[in-house]
C-alpha angles and dihedrals in degrees: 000000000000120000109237095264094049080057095054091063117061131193101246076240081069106028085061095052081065092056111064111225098014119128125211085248103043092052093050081058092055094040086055092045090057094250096133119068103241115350121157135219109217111208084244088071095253128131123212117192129204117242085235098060094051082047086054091046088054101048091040101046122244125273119283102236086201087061117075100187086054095237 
């Protein structure tokens, strides 16, 4: 079992199984764009992303990827 803070961070592999229809990939882009709150790049090249910002995603809608203002 995690401990509660382990849980508020999520492998991009994780994070996407929240998001229907979201890819690893296509998440680490997102992630890269900026499109994810507070999400952090390691130096080891790998991304963690808090629970919250998935949560936000989620509630906001995810980015059109038609759109290029982002709107």
């Amino acid at each position: 079992m995690q401990s509660p803070e382990q849980d508020a961070w999520l492998s991009p592999s994780r994070a996407a199984k929240l998001l229907p229809g979201v890819s690893v990939r296509t998440l680490q882009k997102w992630c890269k764009d900026g499109y994810v709150p507070g999400a952090t790049h390691l130096p080891n090249n790998r991304w963690l992303i808090p629970r919250e910002g998935i949560i936000k995603l989620l509630e906001q809608g995810t980015p059109n990827p038609l759109d290029p203002e982002g709107e």
